[in-house]
N, C-alpha and C positions, 0 to 999 in steps of 0.2 A: 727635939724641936726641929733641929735639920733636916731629920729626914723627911717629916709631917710635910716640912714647908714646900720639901721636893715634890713628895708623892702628890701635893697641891697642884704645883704646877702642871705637871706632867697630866692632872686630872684635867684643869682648865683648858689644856694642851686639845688635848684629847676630844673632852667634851666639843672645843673651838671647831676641831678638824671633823668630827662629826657633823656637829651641826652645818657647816659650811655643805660637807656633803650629802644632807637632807635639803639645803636649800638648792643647790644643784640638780637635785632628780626633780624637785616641783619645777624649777624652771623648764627645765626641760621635757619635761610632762605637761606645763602650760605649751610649751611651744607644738608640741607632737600634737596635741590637738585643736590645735590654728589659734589657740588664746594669745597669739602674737604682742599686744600692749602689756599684759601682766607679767608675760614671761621677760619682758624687756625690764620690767621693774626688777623683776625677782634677780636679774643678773645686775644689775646695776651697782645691790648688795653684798656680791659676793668679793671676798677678797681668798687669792690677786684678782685686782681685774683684765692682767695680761689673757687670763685662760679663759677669758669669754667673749672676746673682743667680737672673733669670729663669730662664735654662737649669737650673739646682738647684729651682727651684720646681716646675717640669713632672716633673723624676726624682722630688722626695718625691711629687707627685700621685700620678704612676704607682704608687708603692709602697703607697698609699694612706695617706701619713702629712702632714696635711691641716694641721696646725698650726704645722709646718714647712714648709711649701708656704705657706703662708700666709703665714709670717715674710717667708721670702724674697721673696716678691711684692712683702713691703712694703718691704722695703730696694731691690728691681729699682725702684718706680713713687720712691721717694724721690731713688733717681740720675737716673730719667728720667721728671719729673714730666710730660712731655710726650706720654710715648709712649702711645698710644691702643691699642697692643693689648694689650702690658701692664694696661693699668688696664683693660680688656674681661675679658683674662683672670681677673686678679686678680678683680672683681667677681662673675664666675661663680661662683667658687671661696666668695667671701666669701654668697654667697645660699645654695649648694647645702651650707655651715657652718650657715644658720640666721644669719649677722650681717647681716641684713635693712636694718637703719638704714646701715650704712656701706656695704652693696652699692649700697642706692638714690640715696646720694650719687654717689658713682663712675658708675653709670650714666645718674643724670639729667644728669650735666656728660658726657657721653658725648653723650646727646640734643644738648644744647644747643650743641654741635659739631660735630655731626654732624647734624642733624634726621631728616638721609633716606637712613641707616642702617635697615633696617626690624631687625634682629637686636639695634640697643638699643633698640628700641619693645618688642620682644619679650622679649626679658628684665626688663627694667626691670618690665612687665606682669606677669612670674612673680614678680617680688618682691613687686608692691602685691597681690599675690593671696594670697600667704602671709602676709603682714600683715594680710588682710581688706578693702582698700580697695577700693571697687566703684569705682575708676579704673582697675581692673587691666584691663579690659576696649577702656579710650578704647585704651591701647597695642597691645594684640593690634590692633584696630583701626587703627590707625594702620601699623604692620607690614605689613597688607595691604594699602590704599590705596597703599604703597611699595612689595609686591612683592604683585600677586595669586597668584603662584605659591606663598606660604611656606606649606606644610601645617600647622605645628606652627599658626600663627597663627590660621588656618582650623580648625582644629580645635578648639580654646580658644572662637573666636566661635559654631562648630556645636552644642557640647555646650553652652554657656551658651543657647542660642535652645531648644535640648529642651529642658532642665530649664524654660525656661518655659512651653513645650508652645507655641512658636512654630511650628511644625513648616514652613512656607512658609521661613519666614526659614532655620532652620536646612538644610532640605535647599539653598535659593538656595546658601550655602557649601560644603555637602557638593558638591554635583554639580558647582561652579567648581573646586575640589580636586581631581578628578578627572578632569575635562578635562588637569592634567597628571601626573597620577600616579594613574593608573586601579587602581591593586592596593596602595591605601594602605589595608592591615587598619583603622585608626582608624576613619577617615569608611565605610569600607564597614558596621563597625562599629555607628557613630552613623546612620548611613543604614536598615539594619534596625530601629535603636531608634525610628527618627521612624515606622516604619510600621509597626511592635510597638503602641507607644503611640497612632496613629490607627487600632489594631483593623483596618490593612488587613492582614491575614493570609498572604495570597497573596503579597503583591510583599515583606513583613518574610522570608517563609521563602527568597524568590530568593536575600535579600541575607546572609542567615547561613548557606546553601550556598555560596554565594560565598570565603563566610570561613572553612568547612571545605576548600573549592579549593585556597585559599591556603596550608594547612596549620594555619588556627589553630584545632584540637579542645584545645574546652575542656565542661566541667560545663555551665557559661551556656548556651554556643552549643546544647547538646542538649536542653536544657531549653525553652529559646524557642524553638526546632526544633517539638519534639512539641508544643507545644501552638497552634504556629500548625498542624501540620497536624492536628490533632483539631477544632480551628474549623471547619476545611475538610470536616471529617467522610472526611478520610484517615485512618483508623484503623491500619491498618498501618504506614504510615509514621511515622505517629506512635509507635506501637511502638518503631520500629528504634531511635529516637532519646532517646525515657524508655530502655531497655535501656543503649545509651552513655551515659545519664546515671547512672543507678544507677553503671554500671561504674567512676563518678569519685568513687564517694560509697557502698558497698554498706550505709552505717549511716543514709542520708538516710530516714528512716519517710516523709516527704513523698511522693519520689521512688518510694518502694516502694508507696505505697499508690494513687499518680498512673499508674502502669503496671498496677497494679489494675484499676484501674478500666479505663482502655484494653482489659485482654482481656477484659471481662467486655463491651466493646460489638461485640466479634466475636462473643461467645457461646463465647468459651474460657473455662471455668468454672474449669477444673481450675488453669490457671495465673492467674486472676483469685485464684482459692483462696489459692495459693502465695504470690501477691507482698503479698496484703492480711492474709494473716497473719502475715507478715514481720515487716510495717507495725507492726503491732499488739503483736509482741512489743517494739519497741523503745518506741513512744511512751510520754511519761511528760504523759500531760492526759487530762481527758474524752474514752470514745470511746464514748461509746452512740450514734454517727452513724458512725461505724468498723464497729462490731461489726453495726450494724445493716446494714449494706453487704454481709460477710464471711458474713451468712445469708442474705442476698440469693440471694447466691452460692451457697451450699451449697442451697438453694430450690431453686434451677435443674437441680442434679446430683439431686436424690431425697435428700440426705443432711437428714435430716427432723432426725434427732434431734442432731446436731452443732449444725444453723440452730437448734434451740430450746435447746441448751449455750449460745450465739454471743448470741442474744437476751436470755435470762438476765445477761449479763455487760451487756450494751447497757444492760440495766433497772438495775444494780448504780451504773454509771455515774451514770445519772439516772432516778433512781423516777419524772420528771415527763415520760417522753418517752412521750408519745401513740404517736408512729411508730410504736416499739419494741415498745409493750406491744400494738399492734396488730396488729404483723407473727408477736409471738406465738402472740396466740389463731388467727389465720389457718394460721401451721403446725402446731398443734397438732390444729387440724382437719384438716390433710392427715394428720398424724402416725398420731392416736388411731381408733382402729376402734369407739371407744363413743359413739355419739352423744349420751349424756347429759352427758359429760365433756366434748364437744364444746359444746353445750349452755351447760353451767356456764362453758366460759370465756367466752363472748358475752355473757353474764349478770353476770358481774362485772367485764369491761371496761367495760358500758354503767354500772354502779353507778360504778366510778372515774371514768370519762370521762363524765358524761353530756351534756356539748356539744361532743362530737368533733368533725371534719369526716366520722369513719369513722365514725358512729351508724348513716347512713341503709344503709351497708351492713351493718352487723353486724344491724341491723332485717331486710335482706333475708333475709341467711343464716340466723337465726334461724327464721325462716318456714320456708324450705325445710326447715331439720333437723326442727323439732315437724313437719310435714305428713307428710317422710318417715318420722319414729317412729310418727304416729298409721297413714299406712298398712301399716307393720310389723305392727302390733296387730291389727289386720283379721282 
């Protein structure tokens, strides 16, 4: 009867410890194929539940229910105050919440276990950086010195050397970055910005084609596009690329009035016309430097009396713009067939403005109008 009652237990034992480890693989077969809520059930059942804490942690993540992921992390790192990827993971999780103080603890005892981990150099880094500390930097640093290959690391040290206009230092990292992962959008990225910002035009527009290669069309990209090649006094191309800008933004007046300008230096008037009065319906500031552009333009077409509607608005703007009231009397003189009228505006521009930089011409033309009236008179 003894032994029955053994061999009993030992069966229910047995059977107990099986079945626990059938419920174990569906759970975790729920989870591998993203059934996240069942598989949370199916662990819930299992005893211990020391040995799933974790696994439930990862399923609320996935769900994205972060403070029960949370919990559970912390009852996982409490049963296994040892385990190192636990408390990685956990710490992740506890930075990407915003609880900064208790990530940085967890990961600096990470460090100090670990030293040449570079991936707790590297987080640890993204923590003191969200808290402001300009040591967030020693770690990115430190990441690298332990794996020159970590891009996220390199990339951290690349954009920190641009923003101080380092440009040597930060390409030295972009182009090491690259050497093993040549089609890293980031640095190819950062790499255009360092020759954006040293005005070399040429080799910035290589690297934001590159980045359109890659598939990454963006507003940015077409924007720093056209205006590296309008530098270059590639006008067209420039074009193509203010046009996909607009097309990201059809309300940007900037953008509208920057593509303006572009066709009015091929001498396409009519759609300089179009895009710079775009411009102008939408801006809401001063545009007596706008309007005075947009008769420029009509100047160009013969459209005399539209450019002196345009200039009027420009003067509206600011009664104190010499340009404006310049560019005026100049079309009005192409305008007007009366030469006295023509005349009178010379005459009381020179009264408003008498120390122009335009005097010495409105002197000129003046001259010519009275010479030609007097030999009218003849």
């Amino acid at each position: 009867m003894i032994k029955f009652c053994t061999f009993l237990i030992i069966a229910l034992l047995t059977w107990s410890t099986q079945g626990q480890g059938t419920l174990l693989k569906r759970a975790d077969s729920l989870y591998a194929h993203g059934n996240y809520s069942k598989a949370i059930e199916a662990y819930k059942t299992y005893d211990p539940q020391d040995l799933v804490y974790e696994k439930m942690a990862k399923a609320y993540l996935a769900l994205g229910n972060y403070d029960l992921a949370l919990k559970n992390y912390d009852l996982a790192l409490n049963a296994f105050p040892e385990d190192a990827l636990i408390k990685y993971d956990y710490a992740k999780l506890l930075s990407r919440s915003n609880k900064l103080n208790d990530a940085a603890v967890l990961l600096s005892e990470l460090v100090y276990l670990d030293y040449r981990n570079p991936n707790y150099h590297y987080e640890l880094g993204l923590v003191f950086e969200k808290q402001g500390d300009s040591t967030a930097m020693n770690r990115f640093h430190s990441a690298y010195e332990l794996d020159p290959t970590h891009q996220k690391a390199i990339a951290k040290m690349a954009r920190y050397f641009l923003v101080k206009r380092k440009h040597e230092s930060s390409l030295h990292y972009i182009n090491t970055g690259l050497e093993s992962y040549a089609n890293n959008a980031e640095l190819i990225n950062l790499k255009a910005l360092n020759y954006y910002w040293k005005e070399d035009y040429k080799e910035a527009s290589l690297w934001f084609e590159k980045l359109l290669a890659l598939g990454e069309n963006s507003q940015f990209i077409h924007e720093k596009l056209s205006f590296c090649y309008a530098q270059q006094a590639l006008y067209e191309k420039a074009i193509v690329h203010a046009n996909q800008a607009v097309n990201f933004d059809p309300k940007s007046a900037t953008n509208l009035y920057i593509l303006g300008q572009l066709y009015e230096t091929i001498n396409d008037y009519v759609s300089a016309e179009k895009w710079i009065s775009e411009a102008l319906d939408i801006m809401d500031q001063p545009l007596n430097a706008e309007y005075t552009k947009l008769a420029t333009v009509l100047n160009r077409q013969g459209k005399y009396k539209e450019a002196i509607a345009a200039l009027q608005s420009a003067i509206k703007e600011d009664p104190q713009d010499e340009t404006a009231q310049f560019f005026l009397v100049r079309t009005k003189d192409e305008y007007y067939a009366d030469k006295d009228s023509k005349i009178k505006a010379y005459e009381v521009f020179k009264e408003k403005f008498p120390k122009s930089v335009y005097i010495p011409f409105a002197n000129g033309r003046l001259k010519e109008l009275k010479d030609e009236k007097f030999m009218k008179s003849e």
